[in-house]
C-alpha positions in Angstrom: -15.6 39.1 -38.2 -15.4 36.4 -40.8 -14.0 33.8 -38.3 -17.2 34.7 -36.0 -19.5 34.5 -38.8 -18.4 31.3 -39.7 -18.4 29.9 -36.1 -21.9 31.4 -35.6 -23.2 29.7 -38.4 -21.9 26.6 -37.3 -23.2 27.1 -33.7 -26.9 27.6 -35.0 -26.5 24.3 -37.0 -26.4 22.1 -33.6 -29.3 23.7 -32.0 -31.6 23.3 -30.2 -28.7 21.1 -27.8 -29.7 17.8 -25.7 -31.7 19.5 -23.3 -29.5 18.7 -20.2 -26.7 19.5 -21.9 -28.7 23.1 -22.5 -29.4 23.0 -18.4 -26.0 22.5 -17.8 -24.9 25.0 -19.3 -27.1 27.4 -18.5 -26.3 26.5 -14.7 -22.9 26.9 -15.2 -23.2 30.3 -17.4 -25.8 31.7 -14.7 -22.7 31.4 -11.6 -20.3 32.9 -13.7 -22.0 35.6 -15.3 -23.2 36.7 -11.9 -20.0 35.9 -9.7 -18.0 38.0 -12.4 -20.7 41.4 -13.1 -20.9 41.9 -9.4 -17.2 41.0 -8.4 -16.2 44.1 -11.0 -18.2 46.3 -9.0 -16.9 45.2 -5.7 -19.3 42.5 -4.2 -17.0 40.3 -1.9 -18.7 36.7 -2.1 -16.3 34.3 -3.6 -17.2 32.3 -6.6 -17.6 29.3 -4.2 -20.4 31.2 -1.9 -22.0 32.8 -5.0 -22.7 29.2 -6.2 -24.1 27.9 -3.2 -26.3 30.8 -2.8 -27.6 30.9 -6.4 -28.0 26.6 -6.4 -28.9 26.1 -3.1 -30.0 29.6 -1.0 -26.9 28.9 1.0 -25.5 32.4 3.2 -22.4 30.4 4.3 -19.4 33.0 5.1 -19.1 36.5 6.4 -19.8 38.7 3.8 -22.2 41.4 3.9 -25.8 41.0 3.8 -26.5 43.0 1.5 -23.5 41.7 -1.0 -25.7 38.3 -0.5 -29.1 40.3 -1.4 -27.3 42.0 -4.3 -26.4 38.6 -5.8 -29.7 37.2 -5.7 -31.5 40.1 -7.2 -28.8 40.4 -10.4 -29.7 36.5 -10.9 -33.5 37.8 -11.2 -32.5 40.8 -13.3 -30.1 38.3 -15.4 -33.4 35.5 -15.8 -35.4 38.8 -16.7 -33.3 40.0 -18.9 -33.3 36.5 -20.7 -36.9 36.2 -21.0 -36.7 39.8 -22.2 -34.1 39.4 -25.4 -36.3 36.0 -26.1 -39.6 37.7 -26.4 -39.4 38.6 -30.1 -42.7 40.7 -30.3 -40.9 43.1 -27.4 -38.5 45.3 -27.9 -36.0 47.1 -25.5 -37.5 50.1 -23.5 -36.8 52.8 -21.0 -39.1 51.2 -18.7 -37.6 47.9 -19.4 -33.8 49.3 -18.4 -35.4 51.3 -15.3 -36.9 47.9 -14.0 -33.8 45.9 -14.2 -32.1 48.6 -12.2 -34.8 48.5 -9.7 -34.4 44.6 -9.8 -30.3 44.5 -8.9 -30.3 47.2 -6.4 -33.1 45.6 -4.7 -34.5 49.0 -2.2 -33.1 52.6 -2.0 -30.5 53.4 0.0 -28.1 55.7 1.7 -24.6 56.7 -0.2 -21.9 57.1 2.7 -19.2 58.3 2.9 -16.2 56.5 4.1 -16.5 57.7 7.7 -20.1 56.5 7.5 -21.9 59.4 7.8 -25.1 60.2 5.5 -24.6 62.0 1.7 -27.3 61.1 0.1 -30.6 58.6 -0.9 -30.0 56.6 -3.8 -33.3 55.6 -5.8 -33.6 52.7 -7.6 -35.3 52.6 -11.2 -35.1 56.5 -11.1 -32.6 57.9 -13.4 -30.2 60.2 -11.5 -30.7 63.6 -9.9 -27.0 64.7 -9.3 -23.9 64.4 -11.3 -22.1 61.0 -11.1 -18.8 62.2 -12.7 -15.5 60.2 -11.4 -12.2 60.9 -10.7 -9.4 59.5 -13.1 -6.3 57.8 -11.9 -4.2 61.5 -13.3 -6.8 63.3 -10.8 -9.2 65.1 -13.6 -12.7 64.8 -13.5 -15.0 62.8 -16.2 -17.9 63.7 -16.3 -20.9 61.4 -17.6 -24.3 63.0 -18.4 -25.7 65.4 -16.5 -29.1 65.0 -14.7 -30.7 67.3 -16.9 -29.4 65.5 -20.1 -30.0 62.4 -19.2 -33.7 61.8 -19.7 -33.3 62.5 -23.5 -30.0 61.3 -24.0 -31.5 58.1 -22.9 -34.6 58.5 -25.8 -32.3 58.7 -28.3 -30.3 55.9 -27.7 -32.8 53.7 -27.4 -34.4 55.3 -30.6 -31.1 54.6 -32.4 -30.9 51.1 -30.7 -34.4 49.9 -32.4 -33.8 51.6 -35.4 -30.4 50.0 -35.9 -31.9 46.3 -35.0 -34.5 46.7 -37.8 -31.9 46.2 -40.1 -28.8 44.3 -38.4 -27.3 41.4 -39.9 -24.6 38.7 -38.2 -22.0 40.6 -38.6 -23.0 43.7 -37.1 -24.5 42.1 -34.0 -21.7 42.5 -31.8 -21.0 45.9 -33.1 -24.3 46.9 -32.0 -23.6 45.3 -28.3 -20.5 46.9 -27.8 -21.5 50.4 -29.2 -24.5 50.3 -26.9 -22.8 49.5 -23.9 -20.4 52.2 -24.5 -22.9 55.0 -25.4 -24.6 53.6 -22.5 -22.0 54.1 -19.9 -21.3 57.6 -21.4 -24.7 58.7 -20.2 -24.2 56.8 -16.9 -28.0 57.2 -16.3 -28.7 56.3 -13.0 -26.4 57.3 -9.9 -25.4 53.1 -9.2 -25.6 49.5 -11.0 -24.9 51.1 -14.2 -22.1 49.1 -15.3 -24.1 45.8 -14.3 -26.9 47.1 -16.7 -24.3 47.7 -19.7 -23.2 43.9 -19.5 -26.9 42.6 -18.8 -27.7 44.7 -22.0 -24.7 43.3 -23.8 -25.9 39.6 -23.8 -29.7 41.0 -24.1 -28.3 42.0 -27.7 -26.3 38.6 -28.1 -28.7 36.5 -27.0 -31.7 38.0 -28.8 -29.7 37.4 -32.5 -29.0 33.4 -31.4 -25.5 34.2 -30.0 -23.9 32.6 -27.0 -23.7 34.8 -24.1 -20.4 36.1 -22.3 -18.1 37.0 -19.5 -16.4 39.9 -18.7 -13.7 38.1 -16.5 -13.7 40.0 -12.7 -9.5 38.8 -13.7 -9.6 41.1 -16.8 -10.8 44.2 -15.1 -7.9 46.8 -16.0 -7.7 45.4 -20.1 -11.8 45.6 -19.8 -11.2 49.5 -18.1 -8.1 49.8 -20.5 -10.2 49.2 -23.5 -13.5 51.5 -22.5 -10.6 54.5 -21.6 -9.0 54.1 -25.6 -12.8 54.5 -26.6 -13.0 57.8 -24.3 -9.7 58.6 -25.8 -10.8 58.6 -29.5 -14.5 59.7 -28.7 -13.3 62.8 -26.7 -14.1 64.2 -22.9 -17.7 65.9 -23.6 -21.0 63.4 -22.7 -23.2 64.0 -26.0 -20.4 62.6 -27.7 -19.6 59.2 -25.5 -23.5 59.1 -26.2 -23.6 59.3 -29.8 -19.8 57.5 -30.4 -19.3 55.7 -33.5 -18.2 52.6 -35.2 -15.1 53.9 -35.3 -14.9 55.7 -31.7 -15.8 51.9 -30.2 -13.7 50.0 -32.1 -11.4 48.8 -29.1 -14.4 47.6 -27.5 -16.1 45.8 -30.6 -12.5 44.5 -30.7 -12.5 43.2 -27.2 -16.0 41.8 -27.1 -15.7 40.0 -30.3 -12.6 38.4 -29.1 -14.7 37.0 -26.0 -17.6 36.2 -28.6 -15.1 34.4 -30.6 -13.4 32.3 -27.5 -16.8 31.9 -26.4 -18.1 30.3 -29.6 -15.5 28.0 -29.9 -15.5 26.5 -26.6 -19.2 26.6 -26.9 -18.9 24.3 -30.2 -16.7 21.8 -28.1 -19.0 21.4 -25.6 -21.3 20.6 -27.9 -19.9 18.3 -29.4 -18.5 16.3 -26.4 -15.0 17.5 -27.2 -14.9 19.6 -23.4 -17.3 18.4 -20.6 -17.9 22.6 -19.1 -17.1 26.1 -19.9 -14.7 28.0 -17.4 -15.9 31.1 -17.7 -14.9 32.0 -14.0 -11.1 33.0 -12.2 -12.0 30.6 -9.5 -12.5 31.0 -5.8 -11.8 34.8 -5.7 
């Protein structure tokens, strides 16, 4: 982490940045972040109609409607979320993670099946009222939380959460982001947008501590799957566990997410200092 300390350090330094500089980036970090969360969970706009929806309103194309409505409302749960890690007298809440799933799933709706016909009503905000477990790719069952669990597996996390930003330090604050968005997905709370919620809540952590914020690349789906799997692997199979895992049991993913932070940070620095005129953050027109 000495390498991020150091580029950290040297990050805080230049700010606050020329304002349009600051704008521009934002814009650009806004696109990508979006384009890429959704894309991993299987919204079909390209990178090219995500940005002119998000600049300019633009539905240009024929994806879905509600692939279009989906975008829109992560933007307001991702501009939420900002204004959130920013607000220093406000810490993260239940009520806080309920309302930005509300947010990105914009209404309830129906789960179908794949002939169409009706299984069941998803509710937005509400924490889930069925299991949510997932078949692996060797054809066993994983099983997240349980319904019944969930309510205070969900207290304690975010017990442990506040308790462990009363004392974190720069070096522990993407330790902290990664081992909450793994204990996080481990509970699975709600019964959809939960992996959106676990990267939101990543850069709620960065950004609240003065980091840069990041990308998990849409392009880097199976090392970003490959990684959270070696965390299952060392953690074990049973869902109290994957909710309490530790520093040791999340180590791939404090691995992975630091090298982003890292990559991040430096490219960051360039553009700062007029060595780079953007950030690609993006795979392109997927």
């Amino acid at each position: 982490m000495n390498s991020i300390e150091k580029l950290y350090e040297e990050w805080r330094a230049l700010q606050p940045l020329k304002p349009e500089l600051q704008r521009n980036m934002d814009q650009q970090f806004m696109i990508d972040f979006n384009f890429n969360s959704n894309h991993l969970e299987g919204n079909t706009l390209t990178y090219g109609q995500t940005k002119l929806l998000l600049l300019f309103g633009d539905t240009i194309g024929n994806a879905k409607m509600q692939d279009y409505e989906e975008m829109k409302a992560h933007n307001v749960g991702f501009e939420l979320m900002k204004m959130a890690a920013l607000d220093k007298d406000r810490t993260l809440s239940e009520s806080f993670i309920r309302e930005l799933n509300k947010i990105i799933l914009v209404r309830d709706f129906c789960k179908t099946n794949r002939d169409g016909d009706f299984r069941f009503q998803i509710k937005v905000g509400v924490y889930k009222t069925r299991p949510n477990s997932v078949i692996t790719p060797t054809g066993e069952i994983f099983n997240y939380a349980s319904p019944e669990e969930t309510p205070a597996l969900m207290s304690d996390l975010l017990k442990w959460y506040i308790n462990e930003e009363e004392q974190i330090n720069i070096s522990s604050v993407i330790e902290l982001a990664a081992m909450f968005h793994y204990r996080y997905i481990r509970i699975h709370p709600f019964e959809d947008g939960n992996g959106r919620i676990a990267r939101l809540l990543v850069n709620y952590i960065l950004l609240r501590h003065g980091f840069p914020m990041i990308v998990i690349r849409t392009d880097d789906r199976t090392n970003y799957l490959k990684v959270l799997h070696q965390c299952d692997s060392l953690t074990g199979m049973m869902p109290f566990d994957g909710s309490v895992a530790t520093l040791e049991q999340t180590k791939p993913l404090i691995d992975y997410i630091a090298d982003i932070t890292e990559k991040k940070l430096t490219a960051a620095l360039k553009l700062a200092k007029g060595e780079i005129t953007e950030i690609i953050e993006s795979n392109g027109d997927t």
